[in-house]
N, C-alpha and C positions, 0 to 999 in steps of 0.2 A: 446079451443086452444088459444083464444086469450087473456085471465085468465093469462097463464103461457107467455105468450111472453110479456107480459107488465113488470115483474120481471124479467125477464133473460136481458131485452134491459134496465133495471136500474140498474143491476146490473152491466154489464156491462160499462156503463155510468161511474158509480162511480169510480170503478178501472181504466177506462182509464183518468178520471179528478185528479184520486189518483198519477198516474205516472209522472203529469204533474207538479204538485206540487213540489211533492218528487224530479225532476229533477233541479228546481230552487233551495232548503233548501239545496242542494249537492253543489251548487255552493259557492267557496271559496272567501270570504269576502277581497279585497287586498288593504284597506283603511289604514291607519294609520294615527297618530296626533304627530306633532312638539310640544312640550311645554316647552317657556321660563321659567326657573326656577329664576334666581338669576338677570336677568337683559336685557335689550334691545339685541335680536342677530338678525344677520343677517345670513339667511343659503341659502341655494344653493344643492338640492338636484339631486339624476339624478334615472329612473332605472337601477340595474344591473343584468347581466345572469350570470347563474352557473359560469362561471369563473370569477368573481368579474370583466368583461368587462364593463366600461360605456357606457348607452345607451340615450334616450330619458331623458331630463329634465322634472322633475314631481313639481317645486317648486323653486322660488326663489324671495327671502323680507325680508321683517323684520318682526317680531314678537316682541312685547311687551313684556315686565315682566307682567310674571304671566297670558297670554295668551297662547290657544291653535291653531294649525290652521291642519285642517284636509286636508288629500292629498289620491291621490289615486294611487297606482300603477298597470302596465301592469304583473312584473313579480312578487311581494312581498318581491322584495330583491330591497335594496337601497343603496347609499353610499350619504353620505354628508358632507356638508364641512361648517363652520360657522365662525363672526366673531363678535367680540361685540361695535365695533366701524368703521365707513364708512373709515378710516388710518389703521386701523388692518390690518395686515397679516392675514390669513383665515388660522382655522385648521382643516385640513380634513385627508380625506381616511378615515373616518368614515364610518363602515359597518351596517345594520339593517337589519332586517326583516320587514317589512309592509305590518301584516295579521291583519286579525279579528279588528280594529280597537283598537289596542298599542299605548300606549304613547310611544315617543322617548323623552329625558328629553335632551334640550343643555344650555350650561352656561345661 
């Protein structure tokens, strides 16, 4: 009797360490990466909800030419706004997605 209960209590085991796992790889990745392409910007991101609402700021600096800078989001939808000199007017209402870790490319 004690033969078969040492293999039913690891088998067990397994598939309950199995689900625990599988519950985390299910979880949706809501990072994303700012990257200056052509020149010094300055951005200013925010999260937004299904109605393009802005919420919580998730980002704002400067970024280098030819630098990336990684952010994280609460919902995976963002809008930002950028500008490439500290006198610039900022051009925004920019929409994205920020899943699985995407690049967003600004001036």
């Amino acid at each position: 009797m004690k033969r078969l209960s040492l293999p039913i209590l690891a088998v067990f085991s397994v598939l309950i360490a199995g689900l625990f796992l599988f519950s985390d790889a299910a979880a949706e990745d809501l990072t994303c990466k700012f990257k200056a392409d052509s020149g010094d910007v300055h951005v200013f991101a925010w999260d937004e909800d299904d109605e393009r609402e802005r919420m919580d700021s998730v980002f704002e600096g400067w970024i280098k030419a030819g630098q990336e800078v990684q952010i994280s989001s609460k919902t995976g939808l963002i809008t930002y706004n950028y500008r490439e000199r500290a006198t610039d007017r900022t051009y925004g209402d920019n929409h994205a997605t920020c899943k699985n870790g995407n690049t967003i490319r600004v001036p």
